[in-house]
Each structure stands twice: as structure tokens, then as C-alpha cells.
N, C-alpha and C positions, 0 to 999 in steps of 0.2 A: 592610502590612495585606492579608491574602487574603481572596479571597472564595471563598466557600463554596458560596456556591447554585448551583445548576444554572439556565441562564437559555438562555431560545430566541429571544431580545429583543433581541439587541445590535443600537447604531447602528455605521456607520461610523465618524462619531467617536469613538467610545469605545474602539473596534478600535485604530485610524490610534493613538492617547492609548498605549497598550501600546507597539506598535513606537518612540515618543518616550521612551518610560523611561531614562533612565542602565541601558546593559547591565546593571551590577548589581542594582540595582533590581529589573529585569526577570527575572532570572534567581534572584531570591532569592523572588519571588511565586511564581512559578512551580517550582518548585525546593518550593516550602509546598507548596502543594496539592497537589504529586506525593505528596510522604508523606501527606498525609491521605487520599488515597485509595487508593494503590499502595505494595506494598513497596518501597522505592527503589533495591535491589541486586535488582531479580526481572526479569527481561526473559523474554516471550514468543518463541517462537521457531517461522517457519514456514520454510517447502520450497514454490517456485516450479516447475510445470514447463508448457512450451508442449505441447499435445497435438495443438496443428493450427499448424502456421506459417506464415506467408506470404499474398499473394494476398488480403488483405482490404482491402474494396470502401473504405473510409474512408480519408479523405487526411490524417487527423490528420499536422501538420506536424516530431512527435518521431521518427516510429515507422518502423521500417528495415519492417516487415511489409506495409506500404502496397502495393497495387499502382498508385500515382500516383505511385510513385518511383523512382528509378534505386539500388540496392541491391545487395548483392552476395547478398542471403540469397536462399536456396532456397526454392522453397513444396515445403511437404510437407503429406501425406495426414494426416486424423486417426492418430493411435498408434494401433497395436491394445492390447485391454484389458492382457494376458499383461505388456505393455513397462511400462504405466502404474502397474499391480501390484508391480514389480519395482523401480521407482524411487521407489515412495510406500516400499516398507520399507528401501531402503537410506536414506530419508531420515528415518524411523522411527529408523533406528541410529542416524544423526547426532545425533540428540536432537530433532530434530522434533517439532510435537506438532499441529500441521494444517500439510496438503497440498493445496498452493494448483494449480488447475489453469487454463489460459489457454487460448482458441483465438482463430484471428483472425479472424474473425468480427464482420459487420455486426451479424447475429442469427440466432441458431440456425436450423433447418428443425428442427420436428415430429421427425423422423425421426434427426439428430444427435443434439438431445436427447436420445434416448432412451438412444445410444450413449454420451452425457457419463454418465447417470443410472446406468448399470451401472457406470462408476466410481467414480462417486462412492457407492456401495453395499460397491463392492470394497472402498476405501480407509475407510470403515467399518469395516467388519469388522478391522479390522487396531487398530483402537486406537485412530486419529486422527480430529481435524477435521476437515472436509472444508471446502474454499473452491474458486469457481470463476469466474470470469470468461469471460464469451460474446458480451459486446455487448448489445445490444438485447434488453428480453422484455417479451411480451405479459404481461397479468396471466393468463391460463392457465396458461403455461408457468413463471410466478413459483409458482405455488399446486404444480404438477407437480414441481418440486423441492425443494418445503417435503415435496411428501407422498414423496420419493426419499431425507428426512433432512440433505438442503442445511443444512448449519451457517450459514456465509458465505456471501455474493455480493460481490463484487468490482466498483466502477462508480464509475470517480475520475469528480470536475466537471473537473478537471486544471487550469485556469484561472477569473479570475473572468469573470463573465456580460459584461462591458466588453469583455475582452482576448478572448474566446473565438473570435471569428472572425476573428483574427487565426492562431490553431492550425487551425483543425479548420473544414470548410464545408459537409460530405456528412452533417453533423446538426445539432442547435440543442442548445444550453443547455434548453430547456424538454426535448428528449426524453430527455435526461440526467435531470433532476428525476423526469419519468413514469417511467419506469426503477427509478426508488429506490423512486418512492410503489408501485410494484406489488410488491417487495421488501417493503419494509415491512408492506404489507397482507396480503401471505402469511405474516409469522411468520418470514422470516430475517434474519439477523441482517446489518449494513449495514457491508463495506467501501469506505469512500469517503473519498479525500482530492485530493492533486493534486501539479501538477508544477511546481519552483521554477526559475529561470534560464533561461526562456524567453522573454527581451526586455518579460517584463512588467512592471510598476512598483509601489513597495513597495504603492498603493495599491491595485491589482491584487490584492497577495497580502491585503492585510486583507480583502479583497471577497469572496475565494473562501473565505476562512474563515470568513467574516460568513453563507456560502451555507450553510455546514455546521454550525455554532454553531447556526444559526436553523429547522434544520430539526424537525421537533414532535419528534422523537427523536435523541437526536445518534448519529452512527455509532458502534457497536462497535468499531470500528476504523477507525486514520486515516492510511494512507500519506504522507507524504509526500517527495516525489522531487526530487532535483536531478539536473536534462537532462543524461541520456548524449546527448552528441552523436554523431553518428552521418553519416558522408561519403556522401552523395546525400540526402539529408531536408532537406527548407526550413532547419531549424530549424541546422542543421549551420553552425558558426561565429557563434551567438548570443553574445552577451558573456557571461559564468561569473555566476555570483553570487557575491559578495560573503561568503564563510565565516559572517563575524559575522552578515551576514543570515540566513542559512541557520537559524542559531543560534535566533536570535529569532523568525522565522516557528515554529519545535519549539515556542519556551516559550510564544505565544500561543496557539497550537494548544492547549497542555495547561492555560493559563488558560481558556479558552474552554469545553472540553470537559474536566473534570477528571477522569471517570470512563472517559472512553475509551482504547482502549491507543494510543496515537501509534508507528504503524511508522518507523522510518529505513529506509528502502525504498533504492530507487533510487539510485547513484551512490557508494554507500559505498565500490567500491574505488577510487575518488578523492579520499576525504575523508581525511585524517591520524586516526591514532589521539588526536590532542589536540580533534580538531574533533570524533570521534565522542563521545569523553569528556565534551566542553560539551554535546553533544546529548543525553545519555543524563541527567545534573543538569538538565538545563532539562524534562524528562518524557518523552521517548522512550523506551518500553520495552514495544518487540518490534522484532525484526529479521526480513530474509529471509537464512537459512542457506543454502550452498553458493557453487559459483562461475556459475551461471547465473542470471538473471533473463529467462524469455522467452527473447529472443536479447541479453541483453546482461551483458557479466561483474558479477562479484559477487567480496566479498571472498574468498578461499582459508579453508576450515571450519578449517585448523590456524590461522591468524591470528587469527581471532575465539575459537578456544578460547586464544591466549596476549594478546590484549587482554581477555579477559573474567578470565583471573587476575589481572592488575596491577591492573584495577580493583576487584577482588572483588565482581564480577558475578556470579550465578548465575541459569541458565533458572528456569522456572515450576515449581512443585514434581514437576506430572507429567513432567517432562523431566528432571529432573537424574541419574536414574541412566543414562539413556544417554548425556548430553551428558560424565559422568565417566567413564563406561567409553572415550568416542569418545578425554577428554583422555590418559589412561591409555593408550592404543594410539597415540596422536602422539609 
């Protein structure tokens, strides 16, 4: 039996009652309400790029970008526009259909923003959605990029509010919230989910989505990640998660939020094409396209274009004539 309504209510038990279903069970609810809302062969498809790397002030305990960590990655300069231009269309080719841009960044200055805002104008012009991720914003600077055309904003919880100081201690859970609420009240549109196999506990993971579920508006979009680990970050040698977990954290996600697109973000090129397959039946549908995320690999675009024909996958309708021409030239 599915539910239908949209609810911004949920308890923790009720949550924790979902993760206890018989897998089948779970995944055949979930699996319903995918179809009443969403095509169930249409996946969404974005393009990840870092435009500043490195050398941010926040100790989150995943992130090689930390300068609280020992890393091998380089900091670099904001890109110049010309480069940013350049990779938003060859990711346009791929079949793209928003281009998601990252800095690393505590929180913009005034003055970067402005520099983000010509991109994100640039990669306008060209066709796509725009998404971006910056860290921290004032409600000025949220309303500054509503009136720039900001599609998206990018601002995982990454954990639940319990487990979070356990990740991250150079900000709180409440300025993550402020963040969103300033997001919200400008008029763009909210990406936010979080990050799975981080030594947190299943309850953990109902909590952080009990955060998102319950917010007055559910996100537009819902990343969620399984920890690339990464050699010198706290976090580096965490226990994995559990596949079938993985699995079932997707299909609550898409009981919960039935109208949101649930990203398979992060860690796909560790996931088997059988685990991405259970992910994608249980409601995930959008991906990030190419082999980068940030600074970390991603699956190769000719794999996902020969998993996406065994399953009879196809992007969102404004994407499929490049994502055929992309298969077409593989």
C-alpha cells in the first residue's frame, strides 16, 4: 500500500518502521510511488565542475579540499570564465542538461560572488541549468543569485543533526538549516541530501532524512552519497556500507519525498552495475555525468551510456538527443 501525500510530519519511528520492511516490501513501495510521480526509465542528468579547489577553511572529516588535512590535492585559483564556458558545453555535448559548479569555500566574499554570477549567466546562455555550490550565504547574497537566474543551490545536511559533530566542527547543523532557509526564501530551487558510510548508524541515516522530509518544502533535489574515501581525511578507512543499505536509505529517500529527483551522486564508480540497477527501481533518477566529481572519480560517460542501454534507461527528454548522438560517437 503507497502513500501518496506529500507529508512534512514524519516521526523517527515511522522513518526507522521503512528501513525494517522485508527489502521487498520496501522496494516495491517505493518502486509505486516512483511511477506515480516520475517516468521510471527518465533519469536526470547533471555535470559537476570544481571552479576553485582546495584550501577551505572547514574541517569537514570526508573532504580531501580541507586545509585541516594532509592531502595530496593542490589548491588552485578560482577558473577563469573562458575555461568554465568551455567545460559547461562540452558537458552540454554529453547530454547534460544542468551544470553544477563547486568552490571550496567557507562562504563567498561579496566580490567572488560576483565572479561565480558571470558564470553562472555564461552557462545560461548556453541552454542549461545552472547549479552551484559555495558554502555559507547570507540572505543577501541568496536573493543576488536568485536575481543572477540561480536555478539550483547545492547545501547537503551530509549527516543526521546526532552524528554531525562527529564529521564536521568549524560549523553547526543549525547554520546548514539557515543556509537552506535563506535559499528557500529567495526563490531557488534546493539541493540538499547527504553522505552514507560515514561510521554513522542506520538511525543516523533515518534522522538526516527525517531533516529533509520535514523541511516546509522538500528539496528539489536529493543527493545522496556513499563516502569516497579519501588517504589523509579523518574519515579515510571508515567501515563501507553495507550495498543493501545503500539500497534502502534510495527507496526511503523516494518514500519520503516522492516528488523529488533523488541524485545517485557520489561513489558510483564503486557501486556494481547491479547495485546502481536496485538504486535506480527503488527511485533514483538523476545522476552526475562524467569522470569527475569535485576532486573525486566518477563513473567513465561511455559506461553509464552502455548501462543505461541494458537497462532501457533514457535522460530527460531535453537531453536525449545529445546523450544519442554522445552513444552514437562511443
Amino acid at each position: 500500500m503507497t502513500q501518496t501525500s506529500t507529508r512534512h510530519d514524519w516521526t523517527l519511528n515511522e522513518i526507522r518502521a521503512f528501513f525494517d520492511l522485508p527489502f521487498n516490501d520496501l522496494l516495491f513501495q517505493a518502486h509505486s510511488l516512483h511511477r506515480e510521480n516520475h517516468n521510471p526509465n527518465e533519469v536526470q542528468i547533471s555535470s559537476l565542475l570544481s571552479i576553485k579547489t582546495g584550501a577551505c577553511a572547514e574541517d569537514c572529516g570526508y573532504c580531501s579540499q580541507s586545509s585541516h588535512h594532509k592531502t595530496d590535492l593542490e589548491r588552485e585559483r578560482l577558473l577563469p570564465l573562458e575555461e568554465v564556458i568551455e567545460k559547461a558545453k562540452n558537458a552540454k555535448s554529453n547530454g547534460s542538461s544542468r551544470f553544477c559548479m563547486g568552490a571550496a569555500w567557507r562562504n563567498p566574499t561579496d566580490k567572488n560572488l560576483e565572479k561565480v554570477i558571470q558564470m553562472i549567466q555564461a552557462v545560461k546562455s548556453l541552454g542549461m541549468e545552472t547549479c552551484v555550490t559555495l558554502g555559507m550565504l547570507t540572505e543577501s547574497q541568496s536573493h543576488r543569485l536568485k536575481e543572477a537566474g540561480l536555478d539550483y543551490y547545492n547545501h547537503n545536511l551530509d549527516t543526521s543533526p546526532e552524528f554531525y559533530g562527529n564529521v564536521i566542527t568549524t560549523r553547526t547543523f543549525q547554520d546548514r538549516l539557515d543556509t537552506l532557509n535563506h535559499i528557500r526564501d529567495s526563490g531557488i530551487n534546493i539541493c540538499s541530501g547527504g553522505i552514507l558510510g560515514m561510521g554513522e548508524t542506520a538511525t543516523d541515516r533515518a534522522s538526516m532524512l527525517q531533516q529533509l522530509a520535514n523541511l516546509t518544502k522538500h528539496p528539489e533535489s536529493v543527493p545522496i552519497n556513499m563516502l569516497v574515501q579519501i588517504e589523509g581525511t579523518p574519515l579515510h578507512g571508515a567501515e563501507k556500507i553495507d550495498p543493501i543499505e545503500f539500497v534502502k536509505s534510495i527507496a526511503v529517500a523516494r518514500i519520503l519525498m516522492p516528488r523529488s529527483q533523488v541524485r545517485l551522486s557520489a561513489g558510483r564508480h564503486e557501486m556494481s552495475d547491479e547495485m546502481q540497477a536496485l538504486c535506480f527501481f527503488a527511485g533514483a533518477n538523476s545522476i552526475f555525468y562524467g569522470e569527475k566529481l569535485l576532486t573525486t572519480d566518477n563513473c567513465e560517460t561511455n559506461s553509464d551510456i552502455e548501462l543505461f542501454g541494458r537497462l532501457g534507461i533514457h535522460p530527460s527528454t531535453i537531453e536525449q538527443a545529445e546523450f544519442k548522438a554522445k552513444a552514437c560517437r562511443s
